[in-house]
N, C-alpha and C positions, 0 to 999 in steps of 0.2 A: 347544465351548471358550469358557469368560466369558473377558470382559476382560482380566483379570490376565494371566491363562494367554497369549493371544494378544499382549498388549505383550510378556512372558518372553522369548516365543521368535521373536518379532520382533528382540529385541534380541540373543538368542543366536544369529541368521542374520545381523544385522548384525554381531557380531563375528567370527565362524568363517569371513564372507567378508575380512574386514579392510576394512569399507567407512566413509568421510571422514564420520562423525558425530559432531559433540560433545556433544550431549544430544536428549532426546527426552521429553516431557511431555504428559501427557492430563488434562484437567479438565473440569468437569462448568462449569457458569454462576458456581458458589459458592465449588468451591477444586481446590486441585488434585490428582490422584485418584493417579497415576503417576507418577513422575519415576526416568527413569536418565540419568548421567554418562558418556559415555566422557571427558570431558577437564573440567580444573576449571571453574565455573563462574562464567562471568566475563562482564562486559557486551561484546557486542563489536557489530559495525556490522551492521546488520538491511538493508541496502539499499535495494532499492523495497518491502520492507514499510513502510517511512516512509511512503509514499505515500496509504497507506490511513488515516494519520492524520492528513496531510492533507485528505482528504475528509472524515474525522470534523469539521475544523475550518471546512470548507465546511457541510456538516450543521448545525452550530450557530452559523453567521451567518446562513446561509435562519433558521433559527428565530427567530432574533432580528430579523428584518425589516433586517438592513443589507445582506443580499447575495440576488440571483437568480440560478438557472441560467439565465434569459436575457440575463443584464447580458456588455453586451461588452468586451473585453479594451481594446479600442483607447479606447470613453468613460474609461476608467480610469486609463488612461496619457497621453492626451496629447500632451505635453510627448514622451515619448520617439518619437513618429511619427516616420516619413519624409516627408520633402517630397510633395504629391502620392500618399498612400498607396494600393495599390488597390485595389480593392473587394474584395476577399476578404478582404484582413486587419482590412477593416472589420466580416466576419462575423462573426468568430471571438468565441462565446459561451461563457462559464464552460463550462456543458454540454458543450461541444465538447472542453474543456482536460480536464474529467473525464471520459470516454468516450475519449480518445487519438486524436480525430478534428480534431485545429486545423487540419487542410490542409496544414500545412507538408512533408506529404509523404516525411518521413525521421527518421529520431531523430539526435535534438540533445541537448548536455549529461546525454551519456551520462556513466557513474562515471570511464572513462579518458580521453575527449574534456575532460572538467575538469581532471582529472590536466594535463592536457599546454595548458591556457590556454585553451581553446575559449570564446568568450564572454567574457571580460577583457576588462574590469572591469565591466561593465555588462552583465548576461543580458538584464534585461528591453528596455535598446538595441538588443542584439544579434539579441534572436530578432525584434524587430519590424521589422529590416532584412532578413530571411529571407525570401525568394520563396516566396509562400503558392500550391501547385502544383495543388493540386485543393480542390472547393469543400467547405469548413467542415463539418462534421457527418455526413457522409456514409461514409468509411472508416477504418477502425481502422488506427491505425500508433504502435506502440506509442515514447515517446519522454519520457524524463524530464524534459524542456523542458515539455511541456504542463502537470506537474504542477508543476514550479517557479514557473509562470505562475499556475497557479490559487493558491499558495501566498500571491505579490506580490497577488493581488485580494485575499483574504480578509485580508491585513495593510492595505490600502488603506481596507477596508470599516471594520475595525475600529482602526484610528488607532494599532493597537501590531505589535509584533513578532511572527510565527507563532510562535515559543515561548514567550512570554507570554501569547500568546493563550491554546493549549495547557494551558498551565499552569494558569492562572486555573480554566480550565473542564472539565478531563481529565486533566494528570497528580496534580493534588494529589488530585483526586476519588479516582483509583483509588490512590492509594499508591505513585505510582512515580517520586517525587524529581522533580527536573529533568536530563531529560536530557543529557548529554555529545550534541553536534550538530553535523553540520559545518554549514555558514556559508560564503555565496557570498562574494566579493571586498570586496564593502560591506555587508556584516556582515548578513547576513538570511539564516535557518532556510533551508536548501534543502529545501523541499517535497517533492523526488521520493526522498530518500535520506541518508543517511549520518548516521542515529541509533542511535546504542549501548544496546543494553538486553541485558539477563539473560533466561532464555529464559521465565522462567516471568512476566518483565515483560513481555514481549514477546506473552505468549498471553493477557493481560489483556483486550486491545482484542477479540479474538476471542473472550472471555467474557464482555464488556460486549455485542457484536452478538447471541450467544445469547441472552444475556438478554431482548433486544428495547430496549435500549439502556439498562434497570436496572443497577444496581452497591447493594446492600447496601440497598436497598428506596426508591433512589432515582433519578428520571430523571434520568441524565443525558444523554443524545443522545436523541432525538426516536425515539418507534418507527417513526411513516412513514419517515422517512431513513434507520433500518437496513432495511426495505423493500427501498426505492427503489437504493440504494448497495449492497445485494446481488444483485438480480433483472437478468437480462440486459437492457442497452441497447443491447450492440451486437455485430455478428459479430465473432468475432477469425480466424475462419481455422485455417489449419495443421490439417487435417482429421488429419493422421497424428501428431500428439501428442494424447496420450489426455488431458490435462490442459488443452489449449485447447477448454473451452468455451462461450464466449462472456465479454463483460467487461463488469459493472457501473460504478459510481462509486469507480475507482482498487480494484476489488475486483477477481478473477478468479473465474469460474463453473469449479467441481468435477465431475467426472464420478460424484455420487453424489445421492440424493436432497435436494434444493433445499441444496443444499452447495456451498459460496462459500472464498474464500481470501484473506489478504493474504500479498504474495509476493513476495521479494527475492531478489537472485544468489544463485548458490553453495548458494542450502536453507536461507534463512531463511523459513520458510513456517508460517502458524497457520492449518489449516484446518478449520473449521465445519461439525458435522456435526448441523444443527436436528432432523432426525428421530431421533436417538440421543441426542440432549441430550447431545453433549459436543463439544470442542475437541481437537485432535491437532496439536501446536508441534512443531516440529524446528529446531534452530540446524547448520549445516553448517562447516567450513574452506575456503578460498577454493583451497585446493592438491588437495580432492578431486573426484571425479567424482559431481556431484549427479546423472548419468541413472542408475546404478545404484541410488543410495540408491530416488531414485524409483519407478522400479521397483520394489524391494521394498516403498517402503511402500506402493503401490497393490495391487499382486498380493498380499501375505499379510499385509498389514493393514488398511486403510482400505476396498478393495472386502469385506473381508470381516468386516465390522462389523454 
């Protein structure tokens, strides 16, 4: 069964189960190969796949010599410390904010924990007042703070706004406007989430990674950093999801040959399939049941690529 034939009838299993997908797209590095609709197609909020764009915008300050993965959270903030701060939250390295390993031991400024004031007005006051529980770099715990953190560095290093950053250097590059974003309290890109894209904007960034970080015969993101930001840094756990395994820089590890993912609630997922040379995007609705979708697209389509 090529290609074609197996997206068909992938789509024709997802609809005869009536399963929560609004679209579904396959592209190769250059353009895009497939696309079906089940619902119009419309920008909507990709969630922690923001996050992987975030890292793309850490990728190109390391290249630009203004940021390190070893530079620490706390030389950068200052000003926002606690009296007496203690030594753990003195640890806490870039590195550590991109690997979901800060210490802090729990997820923080989660998508409904903001909803309901968590962090107001000041995130980066708030999480630096947070009891750092175990030591820096060591465990994965997964937490949309870490990435909104590494967000506040990379806007620090570079003296503007993470969407201007962005912009400057990624979205004009690739064609895809200026985002709709949401915005913590004091007005700055939250890093870990709530950027609006179209689906097949959305699978761009995961055919800029294919590429080795080319777009239309140009560098734009550094090939060691699509490397680096794809290949496992750390354990993730959860042995009984087929899909936990292991987590790069704001990237997830795929259970298929050197196959990587950016990934948000609900099945907003672009994932990277470098030995097949191509991308597999799905956009989901926040009312349906993504373990099924999942399910199918591992079982009759992505493992069987």
């Amino acid at each position: 069964m090529n290609l074609e034939q197996r997206f068909r009838e992938f789509v024709r299993e997802a609809e005869q189960r009536g399963l929560a997908i609004e679209g579904i797209a396959v592209a190769d590095e250059k353009k895009v190969l497939l696309e079906h609709r089940f619902t119009p197609d419309l920008p909507r909020n990709i969630y922690s796949h923001t996050k992987s764009y975030t890292a793309t915008a850490v990728g190109l300050a390391v290249e630009e010599g203004i940021l390190r993965l070893e530079d620490r959270l706390a030389d950068f903030f200052p000003e926002k410390l606690p009296k007496a701060p203690p030594p753990a939250l003195l640890q806490i390295t870039l590195r550590c904010l991109l690997t979901m390993s800060s210490g802090f031991g729990k997820s923080y400024l989660m998508s409904e924990e903001r909803r309901g004031g968590e962090g107001a007005p000041d995130y980066m006051a708030y999480m630096l007042s947070r009891p750092v529980t175990e030591q820096p770099g060591q465990r994965f715990c997964y937490s949309t703070a870490d990435s909104i953190l590494a967000g506040y560095m990379v806007e620090k290093a570079a003296g503007v706004r993470l969407g201007q950053y962005l912009y400057e250097r990624l979205f004009s590059r690739l064609g895809q406007g200026y985002p709709v974003w949401e915005h913590d309290p004091q007005g700055h890109p939250n890093g870990g989430g709530g950027m609006f894209l179209r689906l097949t904007e959305m699978m761009k960034l995961g055919q800029l990674y294919l590429a080795g970080g080319r777009w239309q015969g140009e560098q734009v993101v550094p090939a060691g950093w699509v490397r680096e930001a794809t290949r496992k840094q750390i354990d993730t756990g959860n042995p009984g999801d087929v899909w936990s395994c292991g987590y790069g820089y704001q990237f997830w590890l795929s259970p298929y040959p050197g196959s990587y993912r950016a990934d948000g609630a609900f099945g907003q997922v672009s994932t990277v399939l470098p030995e097949k040379g191509l991308v597999v995007a799905v956009q989901c609705p926040e009312t349906g049941d993504f373990e099924q979708v999942k399910r199918l697209l591992h079982e009759d389509f992505l493992a069987l690529l």
